[in-house]
C-alpha positions as a printed Julia matrix, in Angstrom:
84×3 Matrix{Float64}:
 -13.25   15.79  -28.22
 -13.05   12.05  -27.77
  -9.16   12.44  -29.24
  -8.58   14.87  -26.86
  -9.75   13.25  -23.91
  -7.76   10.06  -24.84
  -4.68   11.47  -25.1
  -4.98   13.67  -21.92
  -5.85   10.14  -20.32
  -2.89    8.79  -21.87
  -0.51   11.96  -20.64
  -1.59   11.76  -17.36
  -1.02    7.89  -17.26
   2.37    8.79  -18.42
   3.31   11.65  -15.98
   1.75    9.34  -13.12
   4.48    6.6   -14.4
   7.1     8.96  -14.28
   6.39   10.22  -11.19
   6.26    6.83   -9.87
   9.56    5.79  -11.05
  11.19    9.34   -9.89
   9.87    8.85   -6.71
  11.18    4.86   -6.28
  14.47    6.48   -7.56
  14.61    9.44   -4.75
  13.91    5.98   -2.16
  16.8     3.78   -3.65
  18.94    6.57   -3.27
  18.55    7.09    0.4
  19.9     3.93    0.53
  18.7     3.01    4.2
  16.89   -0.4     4.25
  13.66    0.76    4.64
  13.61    3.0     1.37
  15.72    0.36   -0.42
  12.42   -1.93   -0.04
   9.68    0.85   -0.38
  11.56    1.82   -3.9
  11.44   -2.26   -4.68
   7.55   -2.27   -4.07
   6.97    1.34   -6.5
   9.36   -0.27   -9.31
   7.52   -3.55   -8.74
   3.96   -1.64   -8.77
   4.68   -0.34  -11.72
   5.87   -3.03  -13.85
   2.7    -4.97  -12.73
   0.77   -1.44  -14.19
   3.11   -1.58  -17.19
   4.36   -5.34  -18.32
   6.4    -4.14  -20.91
   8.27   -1.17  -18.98
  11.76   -2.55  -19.09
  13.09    0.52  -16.66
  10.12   -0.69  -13.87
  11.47   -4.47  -14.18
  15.36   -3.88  -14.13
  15.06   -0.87  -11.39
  12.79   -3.64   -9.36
  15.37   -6.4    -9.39
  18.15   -4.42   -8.38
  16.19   -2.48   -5.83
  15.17   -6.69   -4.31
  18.95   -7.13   -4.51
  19.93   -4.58   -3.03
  17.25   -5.0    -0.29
  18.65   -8.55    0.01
  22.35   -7.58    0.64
  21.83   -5.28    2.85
  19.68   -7.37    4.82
  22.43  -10.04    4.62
  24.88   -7.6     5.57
  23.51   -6.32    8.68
  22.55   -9.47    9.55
  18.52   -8.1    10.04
  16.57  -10.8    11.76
  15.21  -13.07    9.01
  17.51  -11.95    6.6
  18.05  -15.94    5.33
  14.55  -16.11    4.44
  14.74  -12.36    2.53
  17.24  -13.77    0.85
  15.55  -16.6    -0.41
């Protein structure tokens, strides 16, 4: 009973990451500003729940990046310190 409730635990965790990262994904793909950053703070928030989840951390930086550029780019009011 104990085995089972551990790995139903750990499933769970699991799906909960995934759904995490599929909905940071569906964000970064709409592309607007606003979702570029949300997806940055679910990669991020999940990397921080999972250290060693290499697709959280990569999908994070790029999302920041991104969120950077296009800040840049459009020239969004404090878009220097963004940048930073």
């Amino acid at each position: 009973n104990l085995l089972l409730s551990l790995v139903t635990c750990f499933q769970l965790a699991t799906l909960n990451a995934q759904e995490l990262l599929s909905q940071a994904d569906a964000l970064y793909d709409a592309g607007d500003l606003k979702s570029v950053l949300q997806s940055a703070e679910l990669y991020a928030q999940q990397f921080k729940a999972d250290p060693k989840s290499y697709e959280a951390a990569w999908k994070a930086s790029r999302s920041y990046r991104q969120y950077a550029n296009d800040s840049k780019e459009a020239e969004v009011e404090g878009w220097k310190d963004i940048c930073k």
